[in-house]
C-alpha positions, 0 to 999 in steps of 0.5 A, a space after each residue: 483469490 488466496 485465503 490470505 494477503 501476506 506478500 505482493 509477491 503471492 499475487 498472480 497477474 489476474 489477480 492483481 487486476 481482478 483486485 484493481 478492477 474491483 476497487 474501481 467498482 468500490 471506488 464508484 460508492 464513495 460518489 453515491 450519497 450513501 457511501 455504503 454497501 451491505 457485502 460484509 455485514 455481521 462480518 468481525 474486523 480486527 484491526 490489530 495495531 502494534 505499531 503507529 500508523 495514521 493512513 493505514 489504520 484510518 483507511 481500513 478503517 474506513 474500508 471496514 465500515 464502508 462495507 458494513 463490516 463491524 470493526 474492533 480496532 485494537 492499539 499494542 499501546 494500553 492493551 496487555 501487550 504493553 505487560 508482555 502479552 505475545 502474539 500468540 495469546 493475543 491472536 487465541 483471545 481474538 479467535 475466541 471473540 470469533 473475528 472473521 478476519 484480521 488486519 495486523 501491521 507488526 514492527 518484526 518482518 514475517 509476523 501476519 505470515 507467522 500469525 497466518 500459518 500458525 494455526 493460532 487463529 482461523 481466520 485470513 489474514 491481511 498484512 498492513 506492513 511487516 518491519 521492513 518486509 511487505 506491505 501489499 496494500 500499498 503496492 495495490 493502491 499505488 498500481 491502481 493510482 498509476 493505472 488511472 493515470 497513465 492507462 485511464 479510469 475506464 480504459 485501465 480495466 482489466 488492463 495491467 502497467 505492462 511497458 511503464 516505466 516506474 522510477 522508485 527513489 530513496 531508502 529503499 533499504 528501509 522501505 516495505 513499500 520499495 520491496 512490495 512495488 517492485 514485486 508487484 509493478 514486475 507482476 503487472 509488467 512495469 519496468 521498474 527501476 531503483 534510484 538510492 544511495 550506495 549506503 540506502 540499497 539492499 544486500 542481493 538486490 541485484 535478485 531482484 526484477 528491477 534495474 538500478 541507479 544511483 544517478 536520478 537525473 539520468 533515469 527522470 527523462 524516461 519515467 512515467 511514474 517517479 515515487 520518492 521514499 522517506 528516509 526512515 529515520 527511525 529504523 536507522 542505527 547509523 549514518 548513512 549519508 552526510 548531510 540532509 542537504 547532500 542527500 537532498 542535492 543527489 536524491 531529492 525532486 524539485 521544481 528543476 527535476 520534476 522539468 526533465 520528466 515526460 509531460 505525461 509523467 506522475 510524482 508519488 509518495 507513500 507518505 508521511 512526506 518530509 518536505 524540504 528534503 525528498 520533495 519540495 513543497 512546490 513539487 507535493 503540492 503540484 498537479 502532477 502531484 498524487 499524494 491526496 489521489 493515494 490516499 483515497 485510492 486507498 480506501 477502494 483497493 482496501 475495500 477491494 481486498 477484504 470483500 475479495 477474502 471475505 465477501 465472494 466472487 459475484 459482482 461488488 456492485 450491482 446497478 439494481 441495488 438501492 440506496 435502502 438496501 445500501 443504507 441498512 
């Protein structure tokens, strides 16, 4: 593995198995009484915050502790950031409190790559999603959810996506999560098609190692995996469809949809889901549905990652070690 985790792009295709393989090794812990493993215990964690997040800050989180490692968690909101502190002096006081490792989401594109080349600090980085840029974990945990899926918990290991087809669909203009699938689910061999308004589609995404289309109903019969994008409101500075109900008639999944899918197939979302327009709650709430499977894969693929960077190359989980040992 790489000293850093910056972009999904910087993974080979052994490594992102040998990342998949290990979250399911983690994934087995949270079926034990203890939930706990001793691999990174007296290791420092920062989680290092500048903008608002919930599944990801919770799930490393959890990730963190889980693996014994001691946690800082640290929010831009109430801390000297707020005064105009930059991101260089506070990655000096971080290296001077000594952490091992530090997780960053940052609202600018390229800040955990500028923070983990700048030498400001000397510990790996692990990018939790930069602007409208990466957000490898992400990837991770999405290709982990559709190997389980469409390949089988055991039969997927040291298996990767190749000959799936996966279906993105909605802002992938906005969205670090589309950037970060394509190169990813390309690497493991899926064919990867993106489905979005003309307005919603990137300059130069025709460099990019996927198809594209701007007609859903055409792509759905042939998609083992479709993951809808939220429209990312927030990062908007003009209109770029009519109405939420023109968007919702084009580009939005319900009951009628989600029907022309193979049988086989599987509906996604990153989250935060806004239900009513690109996805309805009967389809969110479906079996084919894998938003809750997301999130705790989640916790495994994180797991996964930082024991990688910081825990060594011998097995994660070994069948002799006992429950006390895990507990300390």
């Amino acid at each position: 593995m790489m000293r850093h985790l910056i972009s999904a792009a910087d993974l080979t295709r052994d490594d992102a198995v040998l990342i998949l393989d290990t979250a399911e090794e983690m994934a087995r812990v949270a079926d034990r009484p203890i939930k706990k493993l001793p691999a990174l215990r007296g290791r420092t964690i920062c989680n290092l915050f500048f903008e608002d997040s919930t599944r990801t800050r919770i799930s490393f989180e959890a990730a963190e502790k889980r693996l014994s490692a001691d946690v800082i968690n640290f929010a831009a909101k109430g801390s000297s950031v707020s005064k105009g502190e930059s991101l260089k002096d506070t990655a000096q006081t971080l290296e001077a409190m000594g952490v091992d490792a530090v997780v960053i989401r940052h609202s600018a594109s390229g800040a955990p790559y500028r923070l983990a080349t700048s030498g400001w600090i000397d510990a790996p980085v692990i990018n939790a999603g930069d602007g409208t840029h990466q957000h490898p974990t992400q990837a991770l945990l999405d290709a982990f959810t559709m190997r389980r899926r469409l390949v089988g918990r055991d039969a997927g290991l040291g298996q990767d996506l190749a000959g799936k087809r996966i279906t993105l669909v909605g802002d992938v203009l906005h969205s670090r999560v589309a950037r970060s699938n394509v190169d990813l689910l390309h690497t493991l061999g899926a064919e990867v098609t993106l489905v979005a308004p003309p307005t919603l589609v990137p300059v130069g995404v025709e460099a990019w190692p996927c198809d594209i289309s701007y007609d859903l109903d055409s792509v759905l019969p042939k998609s083992d995996a479709v993951m809808m994008l939220r429209v990312q409101r927030e990062r908007m500075n003009a209109a770029f469809f009519p109405t939420e109900r023109e968007y919702s008639r084009r580009y939005g999944l319900d009951g009628d949809r989600m029907a022309k899918m193979p049988e086989h197939a599987i509906v996604m979302h990153p989250g935060p889901m806004v239900r009513g327009m690109e996805i309805t709650a009967e389809v969110a709430d479906s079996d084919r549905c894998t938003v809750v499977e997301q999130v705790a894969n989640g916790v495994s693929i994180r797991m996964a990652v930082l024991y990688l960077l910081l825990g060594g190359n011998e097995p994660a989980v070994t069948p002799h070690t006992s429950a006390t040992e895990e507990s300390k």
